[in-house]
VOMILO-99828 format. One record per residue (C-alpha): residue number from 1; residue in one letter; x, y, z. Coordinates in pm, 1 decimal, padded with zeros to 6 digits. Each point is the difference from the previous one (the first is absolute). Last residue first. Layout:
# residues N
SITE   num   residu         xx         yy         zz
SITE   NUM        A          X          Y          Z
...
***
This chain:
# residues 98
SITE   num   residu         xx         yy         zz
SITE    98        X   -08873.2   -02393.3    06456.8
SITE    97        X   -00407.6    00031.6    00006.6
SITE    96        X   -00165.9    00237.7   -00257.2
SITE    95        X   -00145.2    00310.2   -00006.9
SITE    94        X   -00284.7    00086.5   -00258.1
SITE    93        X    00155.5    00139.6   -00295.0
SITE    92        X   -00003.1    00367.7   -00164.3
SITE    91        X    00210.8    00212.3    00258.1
SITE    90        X    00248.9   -00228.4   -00090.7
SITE    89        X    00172.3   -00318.8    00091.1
SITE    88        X   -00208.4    00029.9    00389.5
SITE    87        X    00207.9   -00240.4    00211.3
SITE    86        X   -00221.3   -00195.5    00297.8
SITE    85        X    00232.2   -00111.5    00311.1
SITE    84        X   -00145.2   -00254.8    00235.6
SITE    83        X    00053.8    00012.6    00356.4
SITE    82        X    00234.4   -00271.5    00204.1
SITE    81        X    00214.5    00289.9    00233.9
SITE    80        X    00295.9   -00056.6   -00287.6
SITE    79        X   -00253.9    00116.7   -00242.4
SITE    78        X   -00064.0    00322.0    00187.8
SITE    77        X    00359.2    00046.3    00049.2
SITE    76        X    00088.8   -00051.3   -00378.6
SITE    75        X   -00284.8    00242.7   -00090.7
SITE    74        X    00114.8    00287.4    00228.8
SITE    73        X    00324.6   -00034.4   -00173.1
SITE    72        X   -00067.2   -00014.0   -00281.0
SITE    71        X   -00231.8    00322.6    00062.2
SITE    70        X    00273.9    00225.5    00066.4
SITE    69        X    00226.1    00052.3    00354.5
SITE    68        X   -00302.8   -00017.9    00220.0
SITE    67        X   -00153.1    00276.9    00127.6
SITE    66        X   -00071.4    00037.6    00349.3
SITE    65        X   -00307.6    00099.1    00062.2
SITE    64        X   -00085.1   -00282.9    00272.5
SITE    63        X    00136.3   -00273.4   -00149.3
SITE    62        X   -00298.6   -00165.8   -00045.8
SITE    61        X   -00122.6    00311.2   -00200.2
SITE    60        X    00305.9    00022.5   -00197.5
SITE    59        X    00018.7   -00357.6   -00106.8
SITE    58        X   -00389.5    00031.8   -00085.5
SITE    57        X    00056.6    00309.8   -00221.5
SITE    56        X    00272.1   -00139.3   -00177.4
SITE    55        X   -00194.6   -00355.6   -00013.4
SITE    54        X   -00316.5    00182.0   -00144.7
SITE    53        X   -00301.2   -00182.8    00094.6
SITE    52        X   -00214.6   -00284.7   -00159.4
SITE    51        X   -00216.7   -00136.3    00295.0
SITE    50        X   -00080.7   -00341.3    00068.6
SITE    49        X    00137.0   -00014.9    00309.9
SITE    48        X    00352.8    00140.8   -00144.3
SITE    47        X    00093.1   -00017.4   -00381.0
SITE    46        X    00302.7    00226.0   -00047.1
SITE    45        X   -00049.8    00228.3   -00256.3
SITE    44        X    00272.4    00130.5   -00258.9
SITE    43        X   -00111.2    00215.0   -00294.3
SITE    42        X   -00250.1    00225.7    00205.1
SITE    41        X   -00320.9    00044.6   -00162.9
SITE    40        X   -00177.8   -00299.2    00197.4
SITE    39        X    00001.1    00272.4    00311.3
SITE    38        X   -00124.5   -00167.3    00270.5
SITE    37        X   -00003.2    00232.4    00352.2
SITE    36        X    00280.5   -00048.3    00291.8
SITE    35        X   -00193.4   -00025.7    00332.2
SITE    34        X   -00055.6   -00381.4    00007.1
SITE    33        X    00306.3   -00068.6   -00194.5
SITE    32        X    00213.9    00218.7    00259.2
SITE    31        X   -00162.5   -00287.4    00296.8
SITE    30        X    00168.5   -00272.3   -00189.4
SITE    29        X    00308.8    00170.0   -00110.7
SITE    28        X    00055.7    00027.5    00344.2
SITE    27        X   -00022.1   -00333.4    00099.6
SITE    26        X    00194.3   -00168.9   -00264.9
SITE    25        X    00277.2    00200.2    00168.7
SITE    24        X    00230.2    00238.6   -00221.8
SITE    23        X    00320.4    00068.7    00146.8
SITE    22        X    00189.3    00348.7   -00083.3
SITE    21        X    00330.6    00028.8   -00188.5
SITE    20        X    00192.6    00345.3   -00054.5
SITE    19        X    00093.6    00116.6   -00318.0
SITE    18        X   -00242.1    00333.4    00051.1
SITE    17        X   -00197.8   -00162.4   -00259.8
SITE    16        X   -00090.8   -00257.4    00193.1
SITE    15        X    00166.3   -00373.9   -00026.1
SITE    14        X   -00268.7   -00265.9    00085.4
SITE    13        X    00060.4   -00316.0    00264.2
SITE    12        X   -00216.5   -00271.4    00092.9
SITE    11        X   -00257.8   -00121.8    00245.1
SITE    10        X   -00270.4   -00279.0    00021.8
SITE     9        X    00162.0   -00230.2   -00219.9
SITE     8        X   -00196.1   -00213.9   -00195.4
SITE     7        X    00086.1   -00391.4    00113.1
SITE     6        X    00117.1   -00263.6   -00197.1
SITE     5        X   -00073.0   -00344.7    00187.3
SITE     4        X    00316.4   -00218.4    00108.5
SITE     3        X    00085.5   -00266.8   -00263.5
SITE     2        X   -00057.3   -00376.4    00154.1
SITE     1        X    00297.6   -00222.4    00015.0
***
């Protein structure tokens, strides 16, 4: 029997700060990353087209302004959507892939 191919989700889930949940479409954090500026200061990036951008500040721009619950959580829905995470150890280091 042949496996069925994985597939990246094109939506998921991310709790807010308010408690509530919101979804996040692969979609919309598409179009945020085109307005949300690189910032290789940031500790946690999410690696989208190319470009090294906050995943706090993408979360919340693909969501609209909603803020989600902390930056965990932002990262876990980005990663879930198929993008790469980069982890900064210290303000020292060059990010790194986890």
């Amino acid at each position: 029997m042949v496996p069925e191919p994985m597939s990246t989700p094109t939506e998921t889930r991310v709790r807010l700060k308010d408690g509530s949940y919101a979804v996040l479409t692969l979609a919309d954090v598409a179009v945020a990353a085109l307005h949300t500026p690189e910032d290789d200061k940031d500790e946690v990036l999410a690696v989208v087209g190319g470009k090294n951008v906050p995943a706090l500040a993408l979360a919340r721009d693909a969501l609209k302004g909603r803020d989600p619950w902390n930056t965990n959580a932002a990262e876990m829905a980005l990663r879930e959507l198929g993008f790469s995470i980069l982890v900064r150890a210290d303000s020292t280091t060059p990010p790194v892939s986890r």
